[in-house]
N, C-alpha and C positions, 0 to 999 in steps of 0.2 A: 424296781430297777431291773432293766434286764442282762442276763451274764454273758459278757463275749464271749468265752470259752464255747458254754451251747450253743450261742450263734456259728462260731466256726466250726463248729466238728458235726454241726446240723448238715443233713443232704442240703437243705435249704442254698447251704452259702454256694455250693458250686452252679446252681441254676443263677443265682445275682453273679458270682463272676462272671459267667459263660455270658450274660447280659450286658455288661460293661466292659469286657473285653471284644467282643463282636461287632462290629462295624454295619452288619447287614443279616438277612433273616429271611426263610423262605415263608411266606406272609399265606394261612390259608382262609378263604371266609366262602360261605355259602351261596351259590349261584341261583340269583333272585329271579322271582319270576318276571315272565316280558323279554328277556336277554335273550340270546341264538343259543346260549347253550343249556342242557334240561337243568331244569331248577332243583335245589335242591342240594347238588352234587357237589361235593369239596371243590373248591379251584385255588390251586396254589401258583405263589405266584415272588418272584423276587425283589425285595425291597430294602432299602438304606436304612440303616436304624440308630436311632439315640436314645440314650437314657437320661429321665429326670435324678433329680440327688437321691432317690429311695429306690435305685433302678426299675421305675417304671417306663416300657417301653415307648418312644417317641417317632414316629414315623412324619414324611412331609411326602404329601399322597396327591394325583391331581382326580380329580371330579371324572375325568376323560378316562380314566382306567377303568377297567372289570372290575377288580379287590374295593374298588372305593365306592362304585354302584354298588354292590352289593354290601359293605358294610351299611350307607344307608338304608339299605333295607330291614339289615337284620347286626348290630351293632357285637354279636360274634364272632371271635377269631382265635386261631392259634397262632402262634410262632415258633419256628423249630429255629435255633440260633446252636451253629455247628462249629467247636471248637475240634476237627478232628482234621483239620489243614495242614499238609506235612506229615503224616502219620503214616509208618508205611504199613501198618494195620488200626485202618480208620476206626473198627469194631472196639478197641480197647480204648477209643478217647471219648472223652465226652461231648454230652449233647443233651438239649433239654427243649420239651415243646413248653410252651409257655402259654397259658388260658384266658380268655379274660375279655373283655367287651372295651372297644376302640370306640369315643368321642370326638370328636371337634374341641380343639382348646386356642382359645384367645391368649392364652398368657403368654405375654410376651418374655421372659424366659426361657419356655419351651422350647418358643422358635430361636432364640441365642443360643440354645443349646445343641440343639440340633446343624445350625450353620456353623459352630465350633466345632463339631465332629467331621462337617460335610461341607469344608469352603465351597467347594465346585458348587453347590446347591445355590449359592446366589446368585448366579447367572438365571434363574427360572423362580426362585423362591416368590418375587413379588407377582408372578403372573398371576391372574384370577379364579382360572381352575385350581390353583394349587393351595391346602391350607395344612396344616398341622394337627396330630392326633393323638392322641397320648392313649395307653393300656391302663387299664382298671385290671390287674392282673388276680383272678379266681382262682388260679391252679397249673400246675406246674407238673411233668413228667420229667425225674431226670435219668438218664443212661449213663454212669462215669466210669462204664468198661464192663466186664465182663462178671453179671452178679452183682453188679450195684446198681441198683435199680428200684426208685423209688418215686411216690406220688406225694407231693408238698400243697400245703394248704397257700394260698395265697400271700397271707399275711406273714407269712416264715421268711417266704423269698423276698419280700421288700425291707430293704435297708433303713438307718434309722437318717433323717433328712435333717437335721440343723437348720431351723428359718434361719439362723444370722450367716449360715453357710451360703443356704441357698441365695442367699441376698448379695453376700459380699465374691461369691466366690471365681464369678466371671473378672473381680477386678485382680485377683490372687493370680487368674493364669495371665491376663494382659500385661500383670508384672514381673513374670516371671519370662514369661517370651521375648520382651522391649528391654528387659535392664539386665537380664541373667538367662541367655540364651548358650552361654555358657556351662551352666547348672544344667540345663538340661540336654545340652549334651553329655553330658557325666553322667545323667541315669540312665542315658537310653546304652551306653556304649560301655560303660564302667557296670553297674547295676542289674541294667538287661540285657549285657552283652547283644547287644543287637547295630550291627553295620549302619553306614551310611550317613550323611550330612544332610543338617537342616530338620534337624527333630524338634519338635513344637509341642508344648502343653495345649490338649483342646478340654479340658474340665479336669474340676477335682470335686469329690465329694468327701464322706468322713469316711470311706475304707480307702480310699489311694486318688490316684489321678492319670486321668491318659494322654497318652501321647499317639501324633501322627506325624510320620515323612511319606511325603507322596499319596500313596495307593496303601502304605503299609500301616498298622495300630497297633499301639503294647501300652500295656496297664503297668503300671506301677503304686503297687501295692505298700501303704503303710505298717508298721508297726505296732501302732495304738490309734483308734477312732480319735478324731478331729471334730473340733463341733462350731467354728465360729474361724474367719480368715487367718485370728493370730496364731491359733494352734494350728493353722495349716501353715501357716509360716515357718512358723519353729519345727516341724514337720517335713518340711522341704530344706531346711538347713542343716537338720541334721543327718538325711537321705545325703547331701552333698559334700558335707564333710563325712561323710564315710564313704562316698565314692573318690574321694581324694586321698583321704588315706590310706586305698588299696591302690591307686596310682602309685603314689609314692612307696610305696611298699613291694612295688614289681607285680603284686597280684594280677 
């Protein structure tokens, strides 16, 4: 059985947050031969990003692009996914490239998961050029300020996935948005002190669950791992009655 303590105080956990709190990712892959530009050569490039429940990277990429030609060619890539937004010295935040060879994925999850984080994306998701990709992640670089600085084995940075989670866990935010829209305003504004109307659950897995308004993302982070929809239930219940009792308490 493995111990959450190590899990959390591993470099490992800040490259999975920096994953699940990030919304997008500067995407880099190998410039294939036949292209206008020399082969070979890093091309980076910007792109929307989701994570599956063990934060493996999720991208929805079209055929028409450089990064996707050349992943067919050569199924290598990094991702730098930059948590240093707001910082008025960007050097002390973190940041983490993340390793690993990009596939094609049919499962339909993926793609729920991804249109949860990136409503806008279903005005284009069913076009033909466009399909779904998910990270095989190998290796991890992380930067968490100045002197922390560490290389993570793949398997450290992926989180632990719950099948009864992963299964049930799209119906956990559906009810959580449609009957207690509520509740989730209290974590985003009570919780994560964070502004604004119309905050939305777009996934939960066993370390938290995110939230989007607009343009903007914020992670809200559990107390104890979750492993099936009731413990995320009871989980978000009790997130909301402690954002109620700092209400009531003037907090």
């Amino acid at each position: 059985m493995s111990d959450p303590d190590a899990k959390s105080s591993s470099p490992a956990r800040p490259v999975r947050d920096l994953l699940r709190s990030c919304d997008r990712a500067v995407l880099a892959t190998l410039q294939r031969d036949g292209s206008d530009a020399p082969t070979g050569w890093p091309y980076a490039s910007l792109v929307m990003m989701a994570v599956d429940q063990d934060a493996s990277p999720i991208l929805l990429i079209s055929t028409l692009a450089d990064h996707t030609r050349n992943l067919l060619a050569d199924p290598r890539a990094s991702l730098l996914v930059d948590g240093t937004a707001g910082l008025d010295e960007p050097l002390t935040g973190a940041r983490a490239t993340v390793m690993g060879r990009l596939e094609k994925t049919d499962d339909p999850r993926h793609r729920a998961r991804f249109l949860a984080r990136h409503p806008s994306a279903e005005m284009y998701a069913g076009f033909g050029d466009f399909s779904v990709w998910r990270m095989a992640v190998e290796r991890a670089h992380i930067v968490a300020g100045f002197g922390r600085i560490h290389w993570v084995d793949g398997a450290a940075v992926l989180g632990d996935a719950p099948a009864a989670l992963a299964e049930h866990g799209a119906d956990v935010v559906g009810h959580m948005n449609q009957d207690h829209a509520d509740a989730v305003a209290l974590y985003a504004k009570v919780l994560l002190g964070l502004n604004g109307e119309g905050w939305i659950l777009t996934g939960v897995d066993a370390e938290g669950a995110d939230l989007r308004c607009g343009g903007r993302t914020a992670r809200l982070p559990f107390d104890k791992p979750v492993h099936d929809a009731e413990t995320a239930r009871v989980e978000l219940v009790r997130l909301v009655k402690r954002a109620r009792a700092r209400t009531s308490d003037g907090a």
